[in-house]
N, C-alpha and C positions, 0 to 999 in steps of 0.2 A: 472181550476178556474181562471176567470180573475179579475184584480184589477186596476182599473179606477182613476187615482188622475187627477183634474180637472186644465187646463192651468193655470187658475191663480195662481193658489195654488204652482205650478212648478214651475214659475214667483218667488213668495213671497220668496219661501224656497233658490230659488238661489241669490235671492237680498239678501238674510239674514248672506250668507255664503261667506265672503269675502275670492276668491280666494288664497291669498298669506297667510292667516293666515292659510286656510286648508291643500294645497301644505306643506307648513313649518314644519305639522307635523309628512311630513316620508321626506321631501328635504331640505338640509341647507340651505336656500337660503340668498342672500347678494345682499343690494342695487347697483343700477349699473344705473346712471340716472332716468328717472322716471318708469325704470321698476327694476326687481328683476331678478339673477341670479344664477344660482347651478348646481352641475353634474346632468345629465340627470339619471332617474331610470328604463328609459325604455331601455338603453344600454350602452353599458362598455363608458367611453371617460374619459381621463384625463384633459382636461379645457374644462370650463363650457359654455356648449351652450345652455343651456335650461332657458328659457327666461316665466317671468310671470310681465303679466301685470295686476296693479292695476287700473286703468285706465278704462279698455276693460274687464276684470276678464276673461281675456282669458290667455291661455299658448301655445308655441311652442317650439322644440325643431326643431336648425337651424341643429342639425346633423344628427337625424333619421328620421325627419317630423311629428312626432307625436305632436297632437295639440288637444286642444279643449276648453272647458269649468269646469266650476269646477266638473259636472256630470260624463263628459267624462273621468276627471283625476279619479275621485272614480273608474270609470267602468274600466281602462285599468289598473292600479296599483292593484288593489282586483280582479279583472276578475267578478264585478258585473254586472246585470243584470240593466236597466234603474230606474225602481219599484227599488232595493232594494238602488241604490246610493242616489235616491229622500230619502228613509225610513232611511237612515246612515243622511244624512244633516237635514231633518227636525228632527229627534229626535234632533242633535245636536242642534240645533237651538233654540230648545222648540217649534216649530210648531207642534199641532194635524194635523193627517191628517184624512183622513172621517175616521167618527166610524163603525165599523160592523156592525152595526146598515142597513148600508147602502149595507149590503152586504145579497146575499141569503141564508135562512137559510140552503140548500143543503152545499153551499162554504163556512156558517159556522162551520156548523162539521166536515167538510171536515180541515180547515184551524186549529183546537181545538184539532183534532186527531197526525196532524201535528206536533204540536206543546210538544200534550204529548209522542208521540213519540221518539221524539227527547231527552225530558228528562229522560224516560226512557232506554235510549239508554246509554245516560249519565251517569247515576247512577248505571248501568250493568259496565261499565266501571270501573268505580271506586272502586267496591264490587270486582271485577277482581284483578285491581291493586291492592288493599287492603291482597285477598288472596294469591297473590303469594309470598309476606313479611311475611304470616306463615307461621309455622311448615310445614304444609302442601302442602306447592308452594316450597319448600328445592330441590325436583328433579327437578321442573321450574329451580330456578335457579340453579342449579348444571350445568344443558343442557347450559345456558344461559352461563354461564362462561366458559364452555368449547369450546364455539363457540365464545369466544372474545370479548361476547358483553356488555357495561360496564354498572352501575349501573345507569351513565348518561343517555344512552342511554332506557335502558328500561322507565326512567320517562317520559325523549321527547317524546317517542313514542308510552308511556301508556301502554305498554306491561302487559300484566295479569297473572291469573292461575283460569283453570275453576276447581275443584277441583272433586271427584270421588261420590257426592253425587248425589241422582237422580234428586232431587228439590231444592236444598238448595237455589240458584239465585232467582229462583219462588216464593218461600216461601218468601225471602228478600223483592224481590219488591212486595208483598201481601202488605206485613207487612207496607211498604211503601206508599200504597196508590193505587197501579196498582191495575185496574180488571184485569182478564182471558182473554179477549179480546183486551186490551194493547199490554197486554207482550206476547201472541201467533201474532197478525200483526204487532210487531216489528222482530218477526223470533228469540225470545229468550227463547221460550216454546211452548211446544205442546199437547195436550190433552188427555189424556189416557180412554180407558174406562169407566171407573168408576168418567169421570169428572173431576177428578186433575190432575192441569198440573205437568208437569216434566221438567227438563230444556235438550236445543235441547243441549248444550257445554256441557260435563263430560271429567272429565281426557285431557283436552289438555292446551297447551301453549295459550294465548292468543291475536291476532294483531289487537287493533281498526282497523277501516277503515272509515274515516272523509272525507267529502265534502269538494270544495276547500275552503270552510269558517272555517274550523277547528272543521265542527261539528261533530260526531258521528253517522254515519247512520246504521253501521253492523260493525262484526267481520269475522276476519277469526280462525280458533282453528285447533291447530299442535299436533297430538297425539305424545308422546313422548314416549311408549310403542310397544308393538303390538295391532295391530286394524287396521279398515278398514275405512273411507278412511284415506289417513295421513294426509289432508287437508280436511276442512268443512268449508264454507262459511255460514252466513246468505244467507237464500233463498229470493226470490227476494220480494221486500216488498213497502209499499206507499216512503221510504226514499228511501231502496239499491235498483239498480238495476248494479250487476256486470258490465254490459256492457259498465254504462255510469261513472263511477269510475277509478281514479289513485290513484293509493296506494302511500301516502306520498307528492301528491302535494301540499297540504297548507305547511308543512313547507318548501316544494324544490322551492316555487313562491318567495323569494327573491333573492336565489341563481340563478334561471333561467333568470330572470331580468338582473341581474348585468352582468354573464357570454356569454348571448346572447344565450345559448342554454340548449335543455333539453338532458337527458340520460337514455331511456327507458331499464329498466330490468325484470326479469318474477318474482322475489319471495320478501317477505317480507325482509327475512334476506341480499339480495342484497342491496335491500336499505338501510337498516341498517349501516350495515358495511362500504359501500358507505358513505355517512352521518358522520357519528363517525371518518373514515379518513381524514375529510376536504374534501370531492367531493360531497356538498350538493345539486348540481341539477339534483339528480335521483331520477325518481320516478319507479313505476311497472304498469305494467296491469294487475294484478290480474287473472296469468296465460299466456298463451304463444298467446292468440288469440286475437289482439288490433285490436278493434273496429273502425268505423268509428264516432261513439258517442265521444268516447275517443282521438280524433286525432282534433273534434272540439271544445274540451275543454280546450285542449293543445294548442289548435292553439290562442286563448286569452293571451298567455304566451310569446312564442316564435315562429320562422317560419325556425329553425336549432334545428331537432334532431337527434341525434346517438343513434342506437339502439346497444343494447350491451347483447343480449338472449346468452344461454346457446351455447354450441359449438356443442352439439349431432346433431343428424338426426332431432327430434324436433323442436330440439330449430333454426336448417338452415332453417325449410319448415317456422317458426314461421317467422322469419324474413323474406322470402322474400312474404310472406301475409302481412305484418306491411309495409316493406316496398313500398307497390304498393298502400296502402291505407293512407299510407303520404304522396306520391306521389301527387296522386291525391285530395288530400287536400294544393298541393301546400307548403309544407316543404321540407325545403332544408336537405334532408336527408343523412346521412355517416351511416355505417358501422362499428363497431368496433367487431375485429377478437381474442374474449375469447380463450387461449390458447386450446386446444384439450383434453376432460376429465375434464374440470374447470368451475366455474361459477364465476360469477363477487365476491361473497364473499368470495372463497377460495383463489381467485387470489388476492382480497385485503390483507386476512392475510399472503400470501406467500410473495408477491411483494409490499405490502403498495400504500398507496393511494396516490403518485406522480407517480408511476410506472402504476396504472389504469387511471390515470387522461393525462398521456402521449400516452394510449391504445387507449382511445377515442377520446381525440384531437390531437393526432400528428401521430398515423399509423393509424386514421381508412378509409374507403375506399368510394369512391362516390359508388351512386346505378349503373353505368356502370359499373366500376371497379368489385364490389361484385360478381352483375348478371354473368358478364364474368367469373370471376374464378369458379363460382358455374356452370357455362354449360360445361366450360372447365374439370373439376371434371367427368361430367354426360355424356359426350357425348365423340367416341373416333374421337381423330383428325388426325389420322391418315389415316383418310377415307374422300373425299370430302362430302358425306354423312353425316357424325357428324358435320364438320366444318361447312356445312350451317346449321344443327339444332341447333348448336352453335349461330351463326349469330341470326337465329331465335327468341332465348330468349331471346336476347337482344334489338332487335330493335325496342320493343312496347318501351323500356325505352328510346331510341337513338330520336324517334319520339315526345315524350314528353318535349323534354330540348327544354328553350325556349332561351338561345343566340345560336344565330347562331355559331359564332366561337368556341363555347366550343363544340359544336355538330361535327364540322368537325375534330376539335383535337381526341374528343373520334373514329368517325367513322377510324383517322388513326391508333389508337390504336388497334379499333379488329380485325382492317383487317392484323396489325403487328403480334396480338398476333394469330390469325388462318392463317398465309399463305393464304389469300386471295388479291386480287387487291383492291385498296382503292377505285376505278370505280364500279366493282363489288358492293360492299357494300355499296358504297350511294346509286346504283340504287336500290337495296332493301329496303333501308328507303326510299326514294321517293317515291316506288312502295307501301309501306304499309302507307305510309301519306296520298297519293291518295285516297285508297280503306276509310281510316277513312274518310276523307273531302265528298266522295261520299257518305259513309250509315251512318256518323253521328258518332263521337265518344261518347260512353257510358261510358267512364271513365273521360270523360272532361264535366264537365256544363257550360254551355255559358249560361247567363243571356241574352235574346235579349227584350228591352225596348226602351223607347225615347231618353235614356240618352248612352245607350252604344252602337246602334245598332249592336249587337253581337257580337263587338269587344271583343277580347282578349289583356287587355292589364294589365301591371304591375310594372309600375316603382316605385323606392324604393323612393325616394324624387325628384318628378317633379319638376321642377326650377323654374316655378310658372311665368314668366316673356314673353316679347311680348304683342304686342297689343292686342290680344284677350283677355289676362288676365289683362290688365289694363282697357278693357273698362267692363267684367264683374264684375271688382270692382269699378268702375266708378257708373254703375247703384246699387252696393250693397250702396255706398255714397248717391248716388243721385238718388233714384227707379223711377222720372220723367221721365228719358230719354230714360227707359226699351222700351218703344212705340215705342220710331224710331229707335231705337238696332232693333225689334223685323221687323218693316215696310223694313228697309234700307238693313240689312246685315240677318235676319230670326236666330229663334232661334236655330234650327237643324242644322245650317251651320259652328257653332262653332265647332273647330275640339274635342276639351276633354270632355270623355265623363263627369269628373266633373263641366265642365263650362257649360254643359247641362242644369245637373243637377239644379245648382245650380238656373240659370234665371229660368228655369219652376216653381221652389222654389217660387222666390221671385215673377213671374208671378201670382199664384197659390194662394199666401200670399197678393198680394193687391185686389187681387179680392174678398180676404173672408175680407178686410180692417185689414188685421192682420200688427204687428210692421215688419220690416224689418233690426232689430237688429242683427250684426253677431252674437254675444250672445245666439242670439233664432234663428236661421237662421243654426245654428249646431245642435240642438235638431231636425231639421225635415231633414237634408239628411241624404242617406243613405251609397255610398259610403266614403270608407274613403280615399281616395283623395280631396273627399268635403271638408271634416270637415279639411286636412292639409292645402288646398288655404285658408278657413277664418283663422283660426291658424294662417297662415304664415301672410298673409297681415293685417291683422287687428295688429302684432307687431311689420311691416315694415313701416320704417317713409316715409314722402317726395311721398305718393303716387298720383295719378291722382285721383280727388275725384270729378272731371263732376264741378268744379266751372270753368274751365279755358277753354273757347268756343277754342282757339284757337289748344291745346292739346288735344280735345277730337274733333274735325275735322281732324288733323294728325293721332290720332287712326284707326279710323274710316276709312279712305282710306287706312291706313297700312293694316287692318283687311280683307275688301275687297281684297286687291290685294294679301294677302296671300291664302285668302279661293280660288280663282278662279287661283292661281297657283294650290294649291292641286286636283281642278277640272280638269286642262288641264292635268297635270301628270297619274291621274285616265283615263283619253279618249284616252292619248295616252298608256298606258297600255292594254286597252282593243282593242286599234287599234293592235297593235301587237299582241295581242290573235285571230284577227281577221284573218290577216296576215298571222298567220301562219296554220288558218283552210280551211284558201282560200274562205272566204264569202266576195266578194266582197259588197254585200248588205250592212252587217255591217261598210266593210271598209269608205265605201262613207258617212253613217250617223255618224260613229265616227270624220270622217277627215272636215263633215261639224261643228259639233258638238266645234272641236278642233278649226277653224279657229272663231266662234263665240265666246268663251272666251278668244282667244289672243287678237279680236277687244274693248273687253270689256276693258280687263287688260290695252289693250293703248290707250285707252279712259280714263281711272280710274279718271283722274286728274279733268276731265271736264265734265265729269256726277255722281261726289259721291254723291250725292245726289239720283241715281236711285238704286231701291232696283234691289236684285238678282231673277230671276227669279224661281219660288217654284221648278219646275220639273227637272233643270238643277242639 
């Protein structure tokens, strides 16, 4: 179902919502000249570099680079969608937005069912927590108490008791207002023969399981008896779907914030215990198999997590599947090594929660570190045989690191820790980097567009600075001069692929005569290195803003002679590729090639004014 709110309307609702009054109400912030300052909530720091302007109604953060608009602060602090941060600030605001009315009646019912759903989900909840404070929830909590878990703790986390009757829930939510068809496609009844429903939970414990908005979409229920299975989830429904669920992250999203990281575990009571210790940023995957659903919902949160699964056979194959699929969603992933026989909640009540919290951030291990002791385990080294199957496992991971220096540290590590040559062993990661870059790696997505031409690139906060990035804030000032940017030096020649971006943006926006406000100028890109350069520059003083002919002449030639350095360096690069294939043909057209842009470069001074040529 899609939902359509109309530009202006986006326009209204963010002119209505004064940055720094919204910001204020999760960031302290404190006057500091004509902008606003406070600790940053998107990473740990002790003095304040998070910077909001009333001015600009934009915000940045000079120490992580996160920046945006009032929308973009709703989106990354809640981990909102675009639609619901517009829907959090127009209601605040008092702005309608289109009525249903406007919507099809297919995606009204759709959107109606949704909704009672959720209430229903709700009110199961609470009939839950209701029963297990009777008579009848007495062995809930007897179990409860005996696993350490405190009174607090089951309210936080809504914990229940489905109680031994067939329908009793059913009957409830009848009574309540549910049809039969409600409460069967919420997965909390199901229909017998004769027509009445029955409830799917009898006789177990029970653990909401809330969206990261804190809503209620399913449960899980823990038979405390004998019975089969010990665990029942809601079955997959218009709300749950197991796959795409973390158990306990609306409450672990401020402690993930502040901490800088999450701490993935397999079961309910892990979190719990976790939590109730003071080590509030775990959550579960609902079971030992983390999704790649799950990794991009995480990934709105943080981009360092430690997985911390069971110690058995299980719980090792679990993690090194979690870990190859954070991997490759780009998390900077650790390790943490649960004693042998233990789970993270036995180990909290044996060892207390500074002793798990030193488990994970002070012994846990990179994914090199892991991989190797898990081959070394599997394979015998005693044998050149094992030691390269050894090798083997590990160097899809070794291929993957993207600093170079930390790549050749670990390759001396395996080659230490297998008796092999450190020669040896890079030429095996070489030899398997090749064969990926020949058939394509299927673990890595490369986005190839106008703006990144298939670059891999990732830096943590770009430094935003150099004439290239003064002259594409020059034309964000001044969108006049975009023409002869575009004629003189071309837009693809910019080397980042956000400064790309960003001109085809504002390219793209005066041709449909739209505003070129950095304001509304971050609602349309898509990288977020975009939205950090407006961020950054729009709260950096003393910039080049295209009034000063003679500063943006100096750009401009700076700009050229940089682009057509990175030109010769690329020819002479492929001269050498040449070189060493012995295609004299190549050599000759590279080395004419090379001498045409050094003629250029020392000419710079007295032909800036001639554009670069499209094919070079």
């Amino acid at each position: 179902m899609s939902y359509s709110i109309p530009e202006n309307l986006i326009e209204e609702i963010r002119d209505a919502s004064d940055i720094v009054d919204v910001i204020s109400e999760f960031v302290s912030l404190r006057k500091r000249g004509k902008n606003y300052v406070g600790l940053c909530p998107f990473h740990s720091e002790k003095t304040p570099s998070f910077t909001v302007s009333s001015e600009n109604q934009m915000f940045y953060c000079f120490g992580c680079g996160t920046g945006g608009n009032v929308y973009t602060f709703l989106m990354k602090y809640h981990g909102y969608g675009f639609v619901d941060a517009v829907k959090t600030l127009a209601e605040r605001a008092g702005i309608l937005l289109p009525a249903e009315k406007d919507i099809s009646p297919a995606d009204r019912e759709k959107l109606n069912l949704r909704k009672r759903l959720f209430a229903v989900n709700d009110l199961a909840c609470s009939y839950f927590g209701f029963s297990l404070k009777q008579p009848a929830g007495s062995e809930a909590r007897k179990y409860l108490e005996h696993r350490g878990i405190s009174m607090s703790s089951v309210d936080n986390f809504k914990l229940g008791w489905a109680d031994s009757q067939k329908d009793s829930l059913c009957s409830f939510l009848q009574k309540r207002g549910f049809s039969k068809k409600e409460i069967t496609l919420a997965g909390l009844g199901q229909t017998c023969q004769n027509g009445n429903l029955i409830d799917c939970f009898r006789s177990r414990l029970m653990f909401p399981i809330s969206d990261y908005k804190g809503r209620v979409i399913g449960f899980g229920g823990r038979v405390l008896g004998q019975g089969e299975p010990k665990y029942l989830n809601t079955g997959e429904t218009e709300l749950f779907r197991k796959s795409n669920v973390l158990y306990g992250l609306h409450t672990a999203i401020p402690a993930i914030r502040s901490s800088g990281f999450a701490v993935i575990v397999e079961g309910y009571t892990d979190v719990i215990s976790a939590h109730q210790s003071g080590v509030c940023s775990v959550i579960a995957s609902l079971g030992t198999a983390l999704t790649r659903e799950q990794a991009k919902l995480l990934r709105r949160y943080t981009e360092k997590v430690i997985i911390a699964y069971d110690s058995d056979t299980a719980g090792a194959a679990a993690t090194l599947r979690g870990m190859d699929i954070l991997s490759q969603s780009r998390f900077e992933v650790r390790i943490a090594l649960v004693p042998s026989g233990q789970d993270p909640d036995n180990f909290i009540k044996s060892k207390g929660g500074d002793a798990f919290l030193e488990l994970v951030k002070g012994k846990s291990l990179s994914l090199v570190e892991y991989k190797l002791e898990q081959a070394c385990k599997k394979f015998d080294l005693t044998s050149v045989s094992g030691r390269l199957s050894a090798v083997n496992e590990v160097i899809p991971t070794l291929v993957r690191l993207e600093n170079e220096v930390e790549r050749v540290e670990y390759i001396k590590m395996v080659s230490r820790r297998l008796s092999l040559s450190y020669d040896a062993v890079f030429e095996e990661v070489a030899k398997y980097a090749r064969k990926l870059q020949k058939n394509g790696s299927k673990g890595d997505k490369i986005e190839k567009n106008r703006y990144t031409r298939g670059r891999v690139f990732s830096p943590a906060v770009p430094p935003f600075q150099g004439p290239e990035h003064t002259l594409v804030w020059a034309v964000v000032c001044n969108p006049g001069i975009l023409i002869r940017i575009e004629n003189e030096i071309g837009l693809d020649n910019f080397s980042e692929p956000y400064l790309r971006e960003l001109l085809y943006i504002i390219k793209d926006r005066l041709e449909d005569e739209k505003d070129i406000e950095p304001i509304s100028l971050i609602e349309c890109v898509s990288l977020e290195d975009t939205k950090r350069f407006i961020s950054h520059m729009s709260l950096k003083e003393s910039i080049l803003s295209g009034d000063s002919p003679g500063a943006l002449e100096k750009n401009i030639l700076s700009a050229k002679k940089r682009i057509l350095e990175r030109k010769i360096n690329t020819k002479q690069e492929q001269l050498f590729q040449a070189q060493k294939s012995g295609d004299l043909g190549l050599q000759r057209k590279y080395l004419q090639d090379i001498d045409e842009l050094c003629r250029l470069k020392d000419n710079i001074h007295n032909t800036g004014n001639k554009p670069f040529e499209r094919g070079e």
